[in-house]
C-alpha positions as CSV (number, residue, x, y, z in Angstrom):
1,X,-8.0,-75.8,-49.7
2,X,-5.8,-74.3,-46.7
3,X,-6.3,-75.5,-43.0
4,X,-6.3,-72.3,-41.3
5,X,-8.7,-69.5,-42.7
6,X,-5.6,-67.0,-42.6
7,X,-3.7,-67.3,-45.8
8,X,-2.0,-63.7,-46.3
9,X,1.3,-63.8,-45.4
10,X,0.6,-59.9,-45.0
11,X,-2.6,-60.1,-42.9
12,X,-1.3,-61.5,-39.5
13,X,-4.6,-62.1,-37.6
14,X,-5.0,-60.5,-34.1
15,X,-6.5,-62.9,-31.3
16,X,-9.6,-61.1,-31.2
17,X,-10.0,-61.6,-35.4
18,X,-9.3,-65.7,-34.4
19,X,-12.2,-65.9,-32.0
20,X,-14.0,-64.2,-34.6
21,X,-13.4,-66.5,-37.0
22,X,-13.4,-70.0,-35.1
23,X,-17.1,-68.9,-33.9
24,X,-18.8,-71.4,-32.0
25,X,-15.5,-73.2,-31.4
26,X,-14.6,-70.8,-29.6
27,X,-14.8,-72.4,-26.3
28,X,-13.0,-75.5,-26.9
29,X,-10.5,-73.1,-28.0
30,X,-10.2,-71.1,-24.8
31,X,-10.5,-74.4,-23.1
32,X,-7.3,-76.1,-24.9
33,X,-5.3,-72.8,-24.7
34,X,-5.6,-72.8,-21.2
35,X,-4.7,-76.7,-21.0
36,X,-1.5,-75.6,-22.4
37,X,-0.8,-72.7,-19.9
38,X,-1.9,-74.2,-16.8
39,X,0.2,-77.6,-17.7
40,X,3.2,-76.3,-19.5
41,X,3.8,-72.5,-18.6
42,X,4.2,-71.3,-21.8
43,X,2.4,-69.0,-24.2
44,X,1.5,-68.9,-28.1
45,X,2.7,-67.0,-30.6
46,X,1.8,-66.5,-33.9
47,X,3.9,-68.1,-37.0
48,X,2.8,-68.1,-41.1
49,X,2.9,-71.8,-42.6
50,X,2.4,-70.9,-46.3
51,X,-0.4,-70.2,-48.2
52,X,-1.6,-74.2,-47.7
53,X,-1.8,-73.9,-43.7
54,X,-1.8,-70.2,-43.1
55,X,-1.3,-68.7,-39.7
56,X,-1.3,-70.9,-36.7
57,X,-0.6,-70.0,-32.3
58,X,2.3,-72.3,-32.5
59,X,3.2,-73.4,-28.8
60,X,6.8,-74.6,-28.0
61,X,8.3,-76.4,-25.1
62,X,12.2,-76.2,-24.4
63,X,12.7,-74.6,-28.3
64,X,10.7,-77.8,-29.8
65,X,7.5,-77.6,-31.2
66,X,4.2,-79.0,-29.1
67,X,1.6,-78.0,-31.5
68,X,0.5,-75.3,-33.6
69,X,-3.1,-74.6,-33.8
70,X,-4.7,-73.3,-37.4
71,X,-7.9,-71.1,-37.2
72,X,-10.5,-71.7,-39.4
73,X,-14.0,-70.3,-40.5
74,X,-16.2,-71.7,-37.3
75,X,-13.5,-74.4,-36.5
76,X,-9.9,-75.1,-36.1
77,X,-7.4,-77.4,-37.1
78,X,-4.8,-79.1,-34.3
79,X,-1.0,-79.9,-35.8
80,X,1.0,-82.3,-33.2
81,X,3.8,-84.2,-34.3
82,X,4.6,-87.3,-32.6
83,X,7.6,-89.5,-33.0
84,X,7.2,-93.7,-33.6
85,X,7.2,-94.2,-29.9
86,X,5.2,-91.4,-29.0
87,X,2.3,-92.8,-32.1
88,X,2.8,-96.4,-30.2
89,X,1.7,-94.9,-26.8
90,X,-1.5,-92.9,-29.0
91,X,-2.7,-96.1,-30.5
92,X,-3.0,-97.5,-27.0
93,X,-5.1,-94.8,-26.0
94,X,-8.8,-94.7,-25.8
95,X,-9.3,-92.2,-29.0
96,X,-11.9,-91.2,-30.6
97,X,-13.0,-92.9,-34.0
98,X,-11.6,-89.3,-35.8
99,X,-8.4,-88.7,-33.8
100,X,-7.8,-92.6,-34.3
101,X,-8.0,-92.7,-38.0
102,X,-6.0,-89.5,-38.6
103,X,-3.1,-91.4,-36.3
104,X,-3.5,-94.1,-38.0
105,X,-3.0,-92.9,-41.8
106,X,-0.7,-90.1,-40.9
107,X,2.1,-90.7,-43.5
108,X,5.4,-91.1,-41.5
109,X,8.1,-88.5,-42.1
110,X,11.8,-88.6,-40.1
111,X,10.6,-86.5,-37.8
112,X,7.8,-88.3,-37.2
113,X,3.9,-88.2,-38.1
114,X,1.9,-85.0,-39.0
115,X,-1.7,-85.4,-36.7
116,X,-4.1,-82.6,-38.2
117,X,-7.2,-83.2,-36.2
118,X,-9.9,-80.9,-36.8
119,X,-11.8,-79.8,-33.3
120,X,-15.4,-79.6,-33.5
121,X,-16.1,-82.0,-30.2
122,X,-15.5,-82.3,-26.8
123,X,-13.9,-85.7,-27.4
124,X,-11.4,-84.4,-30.0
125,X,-10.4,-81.8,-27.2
126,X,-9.8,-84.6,-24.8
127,X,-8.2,-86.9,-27.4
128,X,-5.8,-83.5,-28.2
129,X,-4.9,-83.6,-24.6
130,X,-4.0,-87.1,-24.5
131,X,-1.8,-86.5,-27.3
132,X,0.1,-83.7,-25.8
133,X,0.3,-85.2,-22.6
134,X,2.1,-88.3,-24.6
135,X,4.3,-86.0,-26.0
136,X,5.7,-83.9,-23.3
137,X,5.1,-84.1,-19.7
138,X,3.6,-82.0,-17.5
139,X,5.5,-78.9,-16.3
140,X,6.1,-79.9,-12.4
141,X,6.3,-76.9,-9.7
142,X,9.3,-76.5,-7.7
């Protein structure tokens, strides 16, 4: 089964088709998309990851990637990569017991290990946030 609900190379959703789709996840949604804007000054856009993810609003900081997010069918799915030292700092977070085990048994690649952290909560929203915040700081105003 795919992670995101778009799977058609062909069909690249629209935002409004996304909402749709994520439902009553919507809000969280919103609410993590702004996160992003208000802390980092930057904007999604939209990139296909095969027929096993699907399209995602990938978000990228200085060229590199800071997450990608994967509509689903009343939900979506949160991709963040985080380096070894970057998965120390999560584990001495205060995560949730689902954000937790998906750090913990992420399988560890050289560039470091896949989080795919399905948001259905207001705690996985926070414990997302965390996660990015470990990952890239803030953007600071001038």
């Amino acid at each position: 089964m795919a992670v995101g609900a778009f799977v058609k190379k062909e069909n690249k959703p629209t935002i409004e088709e996304i909402l749709a789709a994520i439902g009553s996840n919507r809000l969280f949604w919103e609410r993590l998309t702004q996160f992003i804007t208000e802390n980092y000054g930057i904007q999604g856009d939209f990139a296909f990851y095969g027929k096993n993810y699907g399209w995602a609003v990938r978000y990228r900081k200085g060229g590199k990637a800071l997450i990608s997010i994967y509509p689903g069918n009343d939900s979506f799915t949160v991709q963040i990569v985080l380096g070894e030292a970057e998965a120390r700092k999560g584990a001495r977070l205060n995560l949730g017991a689902k954000a937790r085990k998906v750090l913990e048994e992420a399988h560890r690649f050289p560039e470091g290990r896949w989080l795919l952290i399905k948001v259905d909560s207001e705690k996985d929203l926070d414990d997302i946030k965390q996660l990015i915040l470990i990952k890239a700081p803030r953007k600071t105003s001038k």
